[in-house]
C-alpha positions in Angstrom: 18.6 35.5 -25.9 20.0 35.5 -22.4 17.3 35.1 -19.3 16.3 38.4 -17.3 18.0 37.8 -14.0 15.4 39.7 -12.6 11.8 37.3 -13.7 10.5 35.3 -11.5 10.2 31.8 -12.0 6.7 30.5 -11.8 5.4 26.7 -11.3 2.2 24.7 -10.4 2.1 25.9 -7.1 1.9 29.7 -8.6 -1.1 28.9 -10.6 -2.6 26.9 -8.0 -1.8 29.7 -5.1 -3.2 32.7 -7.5 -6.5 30.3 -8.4 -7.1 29.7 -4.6 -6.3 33.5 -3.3 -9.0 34.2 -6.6 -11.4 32.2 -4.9 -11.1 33.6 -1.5 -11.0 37.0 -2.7 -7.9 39.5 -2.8 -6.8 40.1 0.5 -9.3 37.3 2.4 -8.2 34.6 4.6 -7.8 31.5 2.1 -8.2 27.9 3.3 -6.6 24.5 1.4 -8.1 21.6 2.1 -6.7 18.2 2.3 -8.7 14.9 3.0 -7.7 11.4 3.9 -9.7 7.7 5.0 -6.9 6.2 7.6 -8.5 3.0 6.5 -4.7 2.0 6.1 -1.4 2.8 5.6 -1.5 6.0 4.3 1.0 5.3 1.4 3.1 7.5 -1.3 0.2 7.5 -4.0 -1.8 8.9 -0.6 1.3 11.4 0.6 0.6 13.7 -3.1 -3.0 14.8 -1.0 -1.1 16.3 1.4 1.9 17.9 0.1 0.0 19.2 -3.0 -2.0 21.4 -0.3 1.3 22.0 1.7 3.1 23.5 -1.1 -0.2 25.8 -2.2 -0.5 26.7 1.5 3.5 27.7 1.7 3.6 29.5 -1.2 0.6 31.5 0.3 2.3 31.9 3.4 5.8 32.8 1.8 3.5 36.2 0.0 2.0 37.1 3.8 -1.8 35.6 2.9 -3.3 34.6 6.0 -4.1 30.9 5.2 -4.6 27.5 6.6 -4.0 24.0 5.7 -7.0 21.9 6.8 -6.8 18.5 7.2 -9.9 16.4 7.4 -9.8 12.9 8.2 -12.9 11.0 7.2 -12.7 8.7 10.4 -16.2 8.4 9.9 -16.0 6.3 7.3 -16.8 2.6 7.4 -14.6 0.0 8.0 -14.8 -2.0 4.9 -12.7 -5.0 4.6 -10.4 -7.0 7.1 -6.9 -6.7 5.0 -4.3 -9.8 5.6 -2.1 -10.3 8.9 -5.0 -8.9 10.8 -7.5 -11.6 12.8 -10.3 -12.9 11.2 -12.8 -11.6 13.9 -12.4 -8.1 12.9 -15.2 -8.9 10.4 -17.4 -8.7 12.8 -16.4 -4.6 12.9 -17.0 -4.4 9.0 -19.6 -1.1 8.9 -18.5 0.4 11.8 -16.9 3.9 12.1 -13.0 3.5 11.3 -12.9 5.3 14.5 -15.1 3.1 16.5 -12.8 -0.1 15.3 -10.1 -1.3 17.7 -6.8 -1.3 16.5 -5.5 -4.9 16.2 -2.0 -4.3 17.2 -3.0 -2.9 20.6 -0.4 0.5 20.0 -3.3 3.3 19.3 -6.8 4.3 20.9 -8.3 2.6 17.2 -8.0 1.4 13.9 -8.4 5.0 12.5 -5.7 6.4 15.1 -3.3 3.6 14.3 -2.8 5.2 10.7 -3.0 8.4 11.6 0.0 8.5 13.7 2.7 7.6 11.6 1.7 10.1 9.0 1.7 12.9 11.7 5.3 11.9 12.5 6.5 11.5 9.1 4.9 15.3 7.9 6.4 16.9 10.8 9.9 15.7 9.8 8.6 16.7 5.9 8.0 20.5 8.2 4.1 19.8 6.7 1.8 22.0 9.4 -1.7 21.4 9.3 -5.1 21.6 11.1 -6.3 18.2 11.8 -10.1 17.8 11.6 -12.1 14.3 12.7 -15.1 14.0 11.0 -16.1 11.7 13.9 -15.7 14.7 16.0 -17.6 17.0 13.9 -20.6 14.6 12.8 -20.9 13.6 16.8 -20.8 17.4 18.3 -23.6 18.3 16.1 -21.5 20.5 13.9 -23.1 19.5 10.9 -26.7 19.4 12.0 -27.9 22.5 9.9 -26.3 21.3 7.1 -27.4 17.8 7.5 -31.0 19.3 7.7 -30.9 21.3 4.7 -29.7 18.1 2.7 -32.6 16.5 3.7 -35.0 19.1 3.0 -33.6 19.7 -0.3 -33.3 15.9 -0.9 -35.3 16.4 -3.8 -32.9 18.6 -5.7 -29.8 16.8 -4.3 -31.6 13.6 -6.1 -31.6 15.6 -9.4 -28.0 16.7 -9.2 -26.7 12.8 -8.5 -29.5 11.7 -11.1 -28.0 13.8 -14.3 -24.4 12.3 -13.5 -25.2 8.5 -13.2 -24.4 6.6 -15.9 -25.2 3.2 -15.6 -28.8 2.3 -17.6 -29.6 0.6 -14.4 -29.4 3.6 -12.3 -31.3 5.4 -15.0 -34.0 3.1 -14.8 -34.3 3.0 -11.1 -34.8 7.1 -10.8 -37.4 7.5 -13.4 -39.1 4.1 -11.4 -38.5 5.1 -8.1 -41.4 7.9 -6.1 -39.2 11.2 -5.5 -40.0 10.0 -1.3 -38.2 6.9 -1.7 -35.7 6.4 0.9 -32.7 4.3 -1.2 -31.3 7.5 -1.5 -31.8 9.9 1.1 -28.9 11.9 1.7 -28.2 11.1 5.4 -27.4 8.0 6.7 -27.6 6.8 10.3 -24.8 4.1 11.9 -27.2 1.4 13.8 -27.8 2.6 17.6 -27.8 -1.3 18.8 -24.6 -2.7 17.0 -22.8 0.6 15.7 -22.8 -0.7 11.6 -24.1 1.2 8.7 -26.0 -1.6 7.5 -29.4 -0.3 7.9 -32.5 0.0 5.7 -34.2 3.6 6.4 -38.3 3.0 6.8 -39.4 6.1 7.0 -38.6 10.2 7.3 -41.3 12.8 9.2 -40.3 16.2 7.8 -42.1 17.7 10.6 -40.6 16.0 13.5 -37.3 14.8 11.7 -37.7 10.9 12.6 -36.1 9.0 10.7 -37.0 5.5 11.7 -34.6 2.5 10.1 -33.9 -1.6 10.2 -30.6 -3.3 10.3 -29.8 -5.6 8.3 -26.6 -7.0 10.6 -28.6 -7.2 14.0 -32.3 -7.2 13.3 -32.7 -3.8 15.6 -35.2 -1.1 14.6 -34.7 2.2 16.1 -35.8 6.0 15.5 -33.0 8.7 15.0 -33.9 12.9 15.2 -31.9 14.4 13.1 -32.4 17.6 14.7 -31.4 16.4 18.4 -29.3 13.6 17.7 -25.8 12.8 16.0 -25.9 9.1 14.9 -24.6 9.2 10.8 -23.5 11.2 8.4 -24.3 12.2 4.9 -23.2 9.9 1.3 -20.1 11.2 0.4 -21.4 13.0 -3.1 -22.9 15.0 -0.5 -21.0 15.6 2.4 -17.9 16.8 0.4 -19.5 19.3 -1.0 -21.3 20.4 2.5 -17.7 20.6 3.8 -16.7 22.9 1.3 -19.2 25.0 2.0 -18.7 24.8 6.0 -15.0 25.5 5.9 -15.1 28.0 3.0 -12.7 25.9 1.0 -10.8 27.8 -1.2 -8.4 24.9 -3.2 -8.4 21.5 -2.8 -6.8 18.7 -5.2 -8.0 15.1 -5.9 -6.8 12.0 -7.5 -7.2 12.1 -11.0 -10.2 9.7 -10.8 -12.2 12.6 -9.2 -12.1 14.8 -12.0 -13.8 12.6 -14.4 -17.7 12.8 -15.6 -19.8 11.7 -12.9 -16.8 11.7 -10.3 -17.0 13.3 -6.9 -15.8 16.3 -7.5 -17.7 16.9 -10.9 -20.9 16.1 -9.0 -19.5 17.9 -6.0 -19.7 21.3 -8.0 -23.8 21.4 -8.5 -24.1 20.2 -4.8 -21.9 22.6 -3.6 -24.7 25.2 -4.8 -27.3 23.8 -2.5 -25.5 24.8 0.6 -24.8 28.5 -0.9 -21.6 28.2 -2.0 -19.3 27.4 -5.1 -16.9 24.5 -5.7 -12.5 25.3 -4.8 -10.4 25.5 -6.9 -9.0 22.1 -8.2 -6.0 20.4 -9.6 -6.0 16.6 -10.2 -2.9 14.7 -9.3 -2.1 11.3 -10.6 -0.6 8.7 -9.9 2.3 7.3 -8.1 4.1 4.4 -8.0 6.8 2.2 -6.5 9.5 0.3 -7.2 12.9 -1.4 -5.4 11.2 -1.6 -2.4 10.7 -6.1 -2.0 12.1 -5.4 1.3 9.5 -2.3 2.4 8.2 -4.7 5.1 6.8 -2.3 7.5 3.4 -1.6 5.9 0.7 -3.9 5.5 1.0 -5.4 2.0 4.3 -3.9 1.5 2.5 -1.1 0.7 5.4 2.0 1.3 4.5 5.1 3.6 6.1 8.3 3.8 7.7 6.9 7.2 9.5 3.9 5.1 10.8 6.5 2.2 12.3 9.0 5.0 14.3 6.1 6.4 16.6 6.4 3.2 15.7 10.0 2.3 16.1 13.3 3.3 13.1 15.0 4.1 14.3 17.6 1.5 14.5 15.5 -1.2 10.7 13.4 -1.0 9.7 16.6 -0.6 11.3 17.7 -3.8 10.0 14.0 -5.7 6.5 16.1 -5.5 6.9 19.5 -5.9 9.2 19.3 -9.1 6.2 17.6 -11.5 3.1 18.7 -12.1 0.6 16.9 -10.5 -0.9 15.5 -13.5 2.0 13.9 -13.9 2.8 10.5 -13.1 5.9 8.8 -12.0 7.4 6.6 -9.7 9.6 6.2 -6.5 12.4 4.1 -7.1 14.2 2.1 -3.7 16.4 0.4 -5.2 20.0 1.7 -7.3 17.7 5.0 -8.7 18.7 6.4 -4.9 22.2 7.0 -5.7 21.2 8.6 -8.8 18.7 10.8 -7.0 21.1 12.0 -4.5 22.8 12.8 -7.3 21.0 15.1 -8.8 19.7 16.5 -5.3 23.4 17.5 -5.0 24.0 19.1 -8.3 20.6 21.3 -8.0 21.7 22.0 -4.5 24.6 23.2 -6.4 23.4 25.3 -9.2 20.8 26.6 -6.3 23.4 28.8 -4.9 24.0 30.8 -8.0 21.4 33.8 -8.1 22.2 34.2 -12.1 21.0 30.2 -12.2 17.5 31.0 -10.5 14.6 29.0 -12.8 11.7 26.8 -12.2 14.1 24.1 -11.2 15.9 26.0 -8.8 12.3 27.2 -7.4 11.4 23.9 -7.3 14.7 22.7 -5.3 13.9 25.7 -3.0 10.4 24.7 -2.3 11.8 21.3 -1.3 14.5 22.6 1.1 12.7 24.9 3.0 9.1 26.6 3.9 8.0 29.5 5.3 9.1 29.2 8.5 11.6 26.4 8.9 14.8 25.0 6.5 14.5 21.1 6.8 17.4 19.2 7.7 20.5 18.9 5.7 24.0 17.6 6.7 26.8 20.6 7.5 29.4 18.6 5.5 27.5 16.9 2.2 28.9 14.1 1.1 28.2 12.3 -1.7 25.6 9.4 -0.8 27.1 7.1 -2.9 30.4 7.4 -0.9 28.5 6.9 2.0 26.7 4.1 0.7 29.6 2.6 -0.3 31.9 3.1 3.0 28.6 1.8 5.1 29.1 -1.4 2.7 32.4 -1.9 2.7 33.1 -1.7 6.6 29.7 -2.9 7.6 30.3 -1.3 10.8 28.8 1.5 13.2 28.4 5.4 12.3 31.6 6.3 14.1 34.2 3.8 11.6 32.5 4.9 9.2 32.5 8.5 9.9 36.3 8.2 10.9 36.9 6.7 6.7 35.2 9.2 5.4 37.4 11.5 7.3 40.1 10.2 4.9 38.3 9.9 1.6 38.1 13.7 1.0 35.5 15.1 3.4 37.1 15.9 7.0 33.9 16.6 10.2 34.4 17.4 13.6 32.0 14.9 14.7 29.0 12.0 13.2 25.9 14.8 13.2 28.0 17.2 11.1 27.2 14.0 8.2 23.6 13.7 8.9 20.6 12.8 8.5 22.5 11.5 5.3 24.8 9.2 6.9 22.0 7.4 8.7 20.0 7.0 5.3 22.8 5.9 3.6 23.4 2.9 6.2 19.9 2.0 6.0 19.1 2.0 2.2 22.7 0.1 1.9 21.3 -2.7 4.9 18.0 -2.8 3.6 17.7 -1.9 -0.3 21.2 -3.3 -1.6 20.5 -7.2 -2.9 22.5 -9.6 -1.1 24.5 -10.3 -4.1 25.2 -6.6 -4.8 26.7 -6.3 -1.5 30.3 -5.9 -1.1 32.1 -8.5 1.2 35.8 -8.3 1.7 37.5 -11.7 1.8 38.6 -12.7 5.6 41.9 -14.7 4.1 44.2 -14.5 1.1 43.2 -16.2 -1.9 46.2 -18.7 -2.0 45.2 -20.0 -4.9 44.7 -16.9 -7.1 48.0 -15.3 -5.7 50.2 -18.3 -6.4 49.0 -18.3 -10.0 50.2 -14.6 -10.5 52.2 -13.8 -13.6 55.3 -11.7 -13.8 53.4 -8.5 -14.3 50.4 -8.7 -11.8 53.3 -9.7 -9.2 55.0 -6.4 -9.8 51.9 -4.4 -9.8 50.7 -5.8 -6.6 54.8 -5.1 -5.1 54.0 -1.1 -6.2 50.8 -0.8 -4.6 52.0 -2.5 -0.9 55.2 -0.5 -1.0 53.5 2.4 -2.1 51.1 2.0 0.5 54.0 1.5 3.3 55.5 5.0 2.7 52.0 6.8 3.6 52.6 7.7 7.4 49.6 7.3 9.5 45.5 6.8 8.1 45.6 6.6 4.5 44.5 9.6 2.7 42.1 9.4 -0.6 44.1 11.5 -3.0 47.4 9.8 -2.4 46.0 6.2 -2.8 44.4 7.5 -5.9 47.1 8.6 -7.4 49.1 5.6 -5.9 46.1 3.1 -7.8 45.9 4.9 -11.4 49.5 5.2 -11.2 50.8 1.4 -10.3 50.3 0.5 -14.3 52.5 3.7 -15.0 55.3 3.4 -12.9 54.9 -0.9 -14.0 55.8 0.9 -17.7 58.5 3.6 -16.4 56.1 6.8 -16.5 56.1 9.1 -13.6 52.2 8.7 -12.0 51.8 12.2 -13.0 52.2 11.6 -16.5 49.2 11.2 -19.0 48.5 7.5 -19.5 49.1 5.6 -22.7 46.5 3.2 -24.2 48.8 0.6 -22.9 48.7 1.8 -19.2 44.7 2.6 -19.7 44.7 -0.8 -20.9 46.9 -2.3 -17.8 44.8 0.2 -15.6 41.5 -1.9 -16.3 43.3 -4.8 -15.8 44.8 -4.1 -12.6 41.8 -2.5 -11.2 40.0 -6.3 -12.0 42.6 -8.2 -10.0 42.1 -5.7 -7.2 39.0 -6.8 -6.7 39.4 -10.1 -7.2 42.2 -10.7 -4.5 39.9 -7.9 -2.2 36.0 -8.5 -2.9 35.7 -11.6 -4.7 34.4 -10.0 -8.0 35.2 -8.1 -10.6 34.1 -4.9 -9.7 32.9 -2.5 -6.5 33.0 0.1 -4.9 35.6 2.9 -6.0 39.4 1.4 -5.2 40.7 4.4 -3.3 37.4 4.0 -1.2 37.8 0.7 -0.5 41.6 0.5 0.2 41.2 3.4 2.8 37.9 1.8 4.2 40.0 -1.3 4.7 43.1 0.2 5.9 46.9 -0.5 4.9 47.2 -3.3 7.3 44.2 -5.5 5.7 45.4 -4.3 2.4 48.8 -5.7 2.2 47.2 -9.1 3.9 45.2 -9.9 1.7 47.6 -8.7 -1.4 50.7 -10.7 -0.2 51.4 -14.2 -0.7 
């Protein structure tokens, strides 16, 4: 039965959008929430946080809802670990804020802003808008000080939410043991005032005056905090997520898969929530991503690929598209290496089908999703060409945008200028210098293979006669149609058939053949890139050098 033309395609980010605008309340301002630790590179498995809010948020914005992305970054976090390539004295920074550790490499104002900033580069080129929150910031102006307070005062009930969802015996054990006043686990607590680390035992809390008095364990200082007057911690996370919610009036926010589960953060995060008079966003749970082709991804610590290091061989359009096409449940992976080509691909033949109103379904939605938000169209070249044409002219010629801009003039896809051809042109010379194996990589022979050519037989002679001649009679650049027709139809002419004719097994058979010594006497291998690409990339001239004796 054919498809209404007229239904609209729904997806994920439907559901998700009508759950969140439910939340909020018809017609109320609704507010996605996003959250990130720039403990480090913030990598692809990271990047699903934020464009899994993006693409609720646009979809939002594409019905007219008044809505915001927010963006918290949990700068306040400790620093936890020194990770390899950086010096072995930044252990002495392990408890600190992630904001209050310097950044090693001497390019941002700290460790924290060091990782921020290439994700705010690389989601402005993705068109990603958002509204940036530090939790330093907040914690530090005394934003949360009422909530911070009401934590502690209901300590008692926060200890019986946490309680009911541990699950280790252990932890069992130590509730029913521990007094309901003991301090292992108050809700709030305090970074040390004398070396600036979290590594403090808390000795005592006055609900009347709001002391808290503690001991660190790193320095050997004792000191008193108010809660009330001053800002020097933060609540546990089970606990401060939950406040946040409530604070911002969170109406969706996603998590990794692992926060979904029993006694997770966001399971607990729903009975805490209550405490602070409000009810839990709506949630999806996104899994997992992963990587693959990308030995050379050297730019991240650990080789660990961002969302900077994927736009360098991808349009924005398309890593866009990598999310918002699966579920977030589902998993899959990011592929560097020969998968590209094929993903272009497809990119292309959506971008194809896209055009065609009659053709509208969830793909389509998903393709337009990717290509565009609310406000902006991302980037896309004026003339698209194929990236594995451009791949393969950037590999044969190994030279700069403008030769290779000037070939693919002649191979079927005529530009004014080198911008009409990007951003994919520029991707397409990267993934083929970075992401193409050394032994994939096409290199044309400098000199005749005097060996190889002296050994021709009657038959290869003749061919290789048809092809320079035929070349000869083209006047000026060589075109890509001609020399295609001039390369399929060598074998036919070798056998007395016009090139127009339908080939025989015999000439499909000499075709293969033929093609083979090509790239033998050209490449030095036994196959490459297409050989009407190639010839033109090289040029009549190189051609007939390396073809003659």
């Amino acid at each position: 039965m054919a498809r209404n033309a007229s239904q609209v395609p729904t997806d994920w980010v439907t559901r998700a959008a009508d759950e969140a605008v439910r939340h909020a309340g018809e017609g109320k301002p609704v507010t996605c929430a996003s959250g990130a630790s720039p403990s480090g590179p913030v990598h692809l498995g990271n990047l699903r946080e934020f464009l899994t809010v993006h693409f609720v948020a646009d979809e939002l914005r594409r019905r007219g809802v008044d809505v915001r992305h927010l963006h918290s970054w949990d700068d306040y976090d400790r620093f936890r670990k020194v990770p390899a390539g950086v010096p072995a004295e930044w252990a002495d920074h392990i408890g600190r804020p992630l904001s209050a550790v310097p950044d090693p490499w001497e390019c941002h104002t700290s460790w924290a802003e060091h990782y921020k900033a290439p994700l705010r580069e690389a989601l402005a080129e993705m068109g990603v808008e958002m509204v940036e929150v530090s939790q330093t910031e907040k914690y530090r102006a005394g934003t949360y000080r009422d909530q911070i307070l009401l934590a502690i005062r209901e300590r008692a009930q926060v200890e019986t939410v946490l309680s009911r969802y541990r699950t280790k015996k252990g932890d069992d054990e130590a509730a029913e043991a521990e007094p309901a006043e003991d301090l292992s686990r108050f809700p709030y607590k305090p970074y040390c005032r004398g070396c600036g680390r979290d590594t403090v035992t808390l000795l005592s809390y006055d609900d009347a005056t709001t002391d808290l008095a503690y001991r660190c364990q790193a320095c050997g200082e004792s000191h008193t905090t108010n809660v009330a007057t001053q800002d020097e911690g933060k609540l546990v996370w089970k606990v401060d997520w939950p406040m946040r919610w409530a604070f911002e009036g969170v109406d969706f926010e996603p998590g990794g898969a692992d926060h979904a589960t029993p006694g997770s953060s966001y399971t607990v995060g729903k009975d805490v929530v209550k405490i602070f008079g409000a009810t839990a966003p709506s949630f999806v749970a996104y899994g997992f991503v992963g990587f693959a082709g990308m030995q050379k991804m050297s730019s991240s610590a650990g080789g660990v690929p961002t969302a900077a290091d994927a736009l360098r061989i991808l349009e924005p359009a398309i890593l866009r598209w990598l999310y918002v096409r699966r579920a977030p449940k589902q998993t899959f992976d990011i592929d560097f290496g020969p998968e590209v080509v094929r993903l272009y691909d497809e990119w292309d033949a959506l971008t194809k089908k896209a055009a065609d109103p009659a053709k509208r379904d969830v793909a389509v939605l998903a393709w337009e999703r990717a290509a565009a938000t609310a406000d902006t169209t991302l980037p896309t070249p004026t003339v698209r060409v194929p990236f594995r044409t451009l791949s393969s002219v950037a590999d044969v010629t190994a030279g700069s945008a403008d030769l290779i801009s000037q070939v693919i003039s002649h191979v079927g896809f005529p530009h004014a200028s080198v911008s009409e051809l990007e951003p994919r042109l520029a991707k397409a010379m990267q993934w083929t210098h970075e992401f193409v194996p050394a032994e994939e990589r096409t290199t044309v022979r400098e000199a005749p293979d005097a060996d190889r050519l002296a050994a021709l037989d009657e038959q290869e002679s003749g061919w290789l006669r048809l092809l320079v001649d035929g070349l000869a009679d083209f006047d000026g650049d060589l075109d890509q149609d001609e020399v295609t027709t001039l390369v399929y139809g060598v074998p036919k002419l070798a056998r007395g058939f016009a090139v127009e004719e339908k080939p025989s097994d015999e000439v499909k058979a000499d075709q293969k053949v033929f093609f083979k010594l090509l790239y033998n006497l050209l490449v030095d291998a036994d196959r490459g890139p297409r050989l009407p690409t190639l010839i033109v990339a090289l040029g009549a001239e190189r051609v007939r050098r390396l073809l003659t004796p």
